[in-house]
N, C-alpha and C positions, 0 to 999 in steps of 0.2 A: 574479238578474235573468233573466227567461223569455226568450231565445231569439225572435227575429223571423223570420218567412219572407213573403218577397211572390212572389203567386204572379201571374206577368203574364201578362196578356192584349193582346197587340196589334191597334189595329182600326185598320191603316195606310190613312192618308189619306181615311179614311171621316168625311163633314162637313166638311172642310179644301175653303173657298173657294179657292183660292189658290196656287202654288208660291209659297212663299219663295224665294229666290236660294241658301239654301243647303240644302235640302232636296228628300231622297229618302227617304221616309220606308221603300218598301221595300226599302232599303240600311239602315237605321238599325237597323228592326226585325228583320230576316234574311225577312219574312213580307208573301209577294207576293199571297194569297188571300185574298177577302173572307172577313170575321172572321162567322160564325153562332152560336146561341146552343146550337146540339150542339158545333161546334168546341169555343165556350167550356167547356164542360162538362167533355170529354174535357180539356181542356187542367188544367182544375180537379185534377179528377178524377186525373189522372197527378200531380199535385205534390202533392195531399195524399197519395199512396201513399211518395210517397217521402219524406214527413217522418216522420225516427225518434221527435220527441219529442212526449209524449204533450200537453206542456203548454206549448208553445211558441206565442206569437201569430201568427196567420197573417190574411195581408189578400190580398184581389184586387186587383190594380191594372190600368183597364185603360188604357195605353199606347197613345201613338201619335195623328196625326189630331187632329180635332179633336171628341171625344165627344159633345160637346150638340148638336153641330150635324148630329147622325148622325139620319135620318127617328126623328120621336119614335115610331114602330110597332118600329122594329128597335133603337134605343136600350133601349126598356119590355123588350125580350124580352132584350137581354143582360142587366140591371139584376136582370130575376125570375130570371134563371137563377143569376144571384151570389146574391141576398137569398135563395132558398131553404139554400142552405150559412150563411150566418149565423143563419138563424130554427132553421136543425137544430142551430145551437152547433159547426160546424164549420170556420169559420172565423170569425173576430174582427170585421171589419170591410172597407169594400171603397173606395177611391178611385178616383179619374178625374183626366184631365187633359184641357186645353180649353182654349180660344182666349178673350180676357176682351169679347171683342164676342159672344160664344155664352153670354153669362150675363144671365138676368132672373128673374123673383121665378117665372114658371110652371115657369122650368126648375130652379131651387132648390127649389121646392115637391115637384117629380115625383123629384129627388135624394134628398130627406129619408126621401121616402113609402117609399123602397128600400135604406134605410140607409146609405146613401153616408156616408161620414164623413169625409173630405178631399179636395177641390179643389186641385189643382195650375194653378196658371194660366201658359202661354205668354207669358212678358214679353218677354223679350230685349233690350230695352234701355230707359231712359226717354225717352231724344231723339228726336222723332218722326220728326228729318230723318233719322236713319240706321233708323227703323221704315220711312217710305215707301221710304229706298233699298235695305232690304232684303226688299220688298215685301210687307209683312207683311200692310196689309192694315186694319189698326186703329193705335188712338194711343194715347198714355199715358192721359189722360183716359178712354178707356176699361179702360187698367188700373184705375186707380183706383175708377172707379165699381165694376166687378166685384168688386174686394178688398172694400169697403164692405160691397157687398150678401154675399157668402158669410160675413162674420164675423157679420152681422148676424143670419144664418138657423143662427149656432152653428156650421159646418164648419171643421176645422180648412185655414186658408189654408198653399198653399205656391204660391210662384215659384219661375220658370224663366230664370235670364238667360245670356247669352252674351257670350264678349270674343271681339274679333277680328274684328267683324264691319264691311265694306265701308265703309270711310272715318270708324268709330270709332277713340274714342282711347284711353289709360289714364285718364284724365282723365273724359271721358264714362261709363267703364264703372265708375267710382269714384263719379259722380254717380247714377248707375243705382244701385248699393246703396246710398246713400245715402234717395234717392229711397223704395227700396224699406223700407227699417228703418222707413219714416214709416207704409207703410200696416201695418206688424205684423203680417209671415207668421211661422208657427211654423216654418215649413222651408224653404230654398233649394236647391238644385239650380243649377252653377254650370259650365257647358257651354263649352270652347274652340272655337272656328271648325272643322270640318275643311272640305278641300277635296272633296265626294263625286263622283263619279261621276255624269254624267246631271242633272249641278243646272246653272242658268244661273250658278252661282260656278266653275264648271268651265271655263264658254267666258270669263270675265272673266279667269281666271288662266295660262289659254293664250294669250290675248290680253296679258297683261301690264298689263291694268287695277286687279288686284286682287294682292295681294302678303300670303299669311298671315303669321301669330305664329310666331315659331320656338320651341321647345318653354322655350325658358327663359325668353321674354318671355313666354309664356300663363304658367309657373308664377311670373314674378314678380307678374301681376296678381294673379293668384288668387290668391296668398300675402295681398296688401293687402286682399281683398275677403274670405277667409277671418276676418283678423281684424274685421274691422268688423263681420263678424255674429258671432262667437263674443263682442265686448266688448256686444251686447245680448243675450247668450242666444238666440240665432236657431239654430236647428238646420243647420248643412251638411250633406243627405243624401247628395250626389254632388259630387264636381268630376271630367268630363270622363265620354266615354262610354264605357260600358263595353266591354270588349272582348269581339268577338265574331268569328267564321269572317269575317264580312264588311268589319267596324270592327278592322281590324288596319292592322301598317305594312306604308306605299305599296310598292308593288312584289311583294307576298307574293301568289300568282297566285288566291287568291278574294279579295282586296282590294279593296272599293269605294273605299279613300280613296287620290286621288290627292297630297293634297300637305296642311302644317299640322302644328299640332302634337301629334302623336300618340306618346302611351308608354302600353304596358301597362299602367305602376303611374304615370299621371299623380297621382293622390291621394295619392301616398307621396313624388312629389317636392315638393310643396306640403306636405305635413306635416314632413316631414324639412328643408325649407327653412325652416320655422319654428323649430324646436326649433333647429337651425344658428346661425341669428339671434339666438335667446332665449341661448343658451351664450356666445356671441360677446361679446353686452352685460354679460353678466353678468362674464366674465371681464376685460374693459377697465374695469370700474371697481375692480378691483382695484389697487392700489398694489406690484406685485411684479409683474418679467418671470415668466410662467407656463410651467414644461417639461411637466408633466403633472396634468393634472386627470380627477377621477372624479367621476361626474354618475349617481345613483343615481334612479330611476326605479320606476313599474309597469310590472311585466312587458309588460304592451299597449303597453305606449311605447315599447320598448326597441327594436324595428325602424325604428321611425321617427326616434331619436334616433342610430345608426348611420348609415341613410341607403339608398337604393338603393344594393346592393352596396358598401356600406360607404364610400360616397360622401362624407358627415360625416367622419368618421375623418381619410378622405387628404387632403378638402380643408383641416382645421385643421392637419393638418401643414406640407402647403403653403406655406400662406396663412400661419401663426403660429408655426410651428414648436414645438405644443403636441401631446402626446402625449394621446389623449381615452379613455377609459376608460368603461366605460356596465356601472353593477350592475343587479341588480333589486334591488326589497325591497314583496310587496304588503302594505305598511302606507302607502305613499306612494301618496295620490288619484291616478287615473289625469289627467296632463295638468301634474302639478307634478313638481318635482324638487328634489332636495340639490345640492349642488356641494361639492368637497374641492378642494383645489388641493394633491396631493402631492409637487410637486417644482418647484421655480423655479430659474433661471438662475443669479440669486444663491445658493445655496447650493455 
């Protein structure tokens, strides 16, 4: 399998009508200067230098803001300066992301003409009441329409959603994926609240109006929301944001995030809380108190099925007083597993 690189391009808050309540995008992005189509280049330009492999796919992606909604003069000029790298065969293909009230058939038209090849659209939730309360600005209804028209014009659809957000529920944000498997995105992107710096979620939560997810209630959503897209083949690209000099934990002195639930490896405790789970079930329908069992895996699992810092391990001790055991073996699909049960109580 060829190796993927995305090479991003951030065009912070350039087209974006609007603050959301939880948004700095120049905290998000690390990237306070308007984005140009030299910037762009250079930026290009540095990340393909430093891809070693000859035959790896590489995409532009550009980040941030709301793209379509960026003056169609200075849009055309970022778009040519991507589409020249893919017409040379140097890079694969190039997406965007955008706001689903900043989609109609001219701006899908002028997308196509530049080889854009995926749409990511700004969801964040399906409930419009926690959309207005998070002043987003649009409604579902306009999700929807947008999802239509981008599948319609062949672009691969991905969504953006978020938990945690200002007087949602687990409930609502379950409805939200649900909502969302209807309009058939190939990819989700699945983002916890933080509290940033400089956003109006900041004076809500000094204020004591707003109250975030603490790190185990975001990974238990997202645990539930992980499976409902993985049981329709829906791609999870991300869950939670990447970590950066700025998107670190609170209190770390370039830390834009004041408060929420933020871990380094949020994606690994969502993953590893899966596998936790899936081991869990498996072993209670066994008919035999279990002391030690061995759960043989692909090597790319094996971290996640130990756990942050071996997090699985101690907590089945714990919790069952079952000793866990984690082989490799790559003959087993990345995502299944064996199970042994070497040692039981009764013996």
């Amino acid at each position: 399998m060829k190796k993927e690189y995305i090479i991003p391009v951030f065009v912070p808050h350039l087209g974006c009508p609007n603050d959301c309540v939880f948004c700095n995008q120049n905290s998000i992005s690390g990237q306070k200067n308007k984005m140009t189509s030299k910037k762009a280049k250079e930026i290009i330009e540095y990340h393909l230098k430093n891809i070693k492999e000859n035959d790896a796919k590489k995409e532009i992606a550009f980040f941030g803001g709301s793209f379509t909604g960026i003056d169609s003069k200075e849009q055309e000029d970022l778009l040519k300066t991507a589409y020249e790298y893919v017409k040379d065969g140097k890079v694969d293909s190039i997406r965007i992301s955008t706001r689903p009230d900043y989609i109609n058939k001219e701006v899908l038209k002028r997308l196509k003409k530049y080889g854009v090849k995926t749409i990511e659209l700004g969801v964040q939730s399906a409930n419009n009441y926690i959309l207005k309360r998070s002043n987003r600005g649009h409604t579902f209804e306009d999700v929807k329409k947008a999802s239509r028209l981008i599948r319609w014009y062949g672009f691969n659809l991905g969504h953006q959603m978020m938990v945690g957000l200002p007087e949602s529920s687990r409930i609502d944000e379950i409805n939200t994926a649900k909502a969302l498997i209807k309009l058939k995105p190939k990819m989700v992107r699945i983002y916890p609240v933080l509290v940033i710096k400089g956003t109006e979620l900041e004076k809500e939560y000094k204020k004591g109006t707003y109250e975030p997810l603490t790190v185990v209630q975001a990974v238990e959503t997202c645990k539930e929301l992980v499976k409902m897209f993985d049981k329709k083949h829906i791609d999870v690209i991300r869950v939670g944001l990447q970590n950066t000099d700025e998107i670190c934990n609170p209190g770390e002195e370039k830390s834009e995030v004041v408060a929420g639930p933020f871990h380094p490896a949020f994606r690994q405790l969502v993953e590893s809380g899966l596998w936790y789970d899936s081991i869990v079930e498996k072993i209670k329908k066994l008919n035999v108190k279990v002391k030690e069992v061995v759960v043989t895996v692909n090597p790319a699992d094996v971290n996640n099925v130990v756990g942050h810092k071996k997090e699985n391990i101690k907590k089945m001790k714990e919790t069952y007083e079952v000793d866990l055991k984690v082989k490799q073996d790559e003959k087993i699909k990345q995502g299944k597993s064996k199970i042994e049960v070497t040692k039981t109580y009764n013996n």
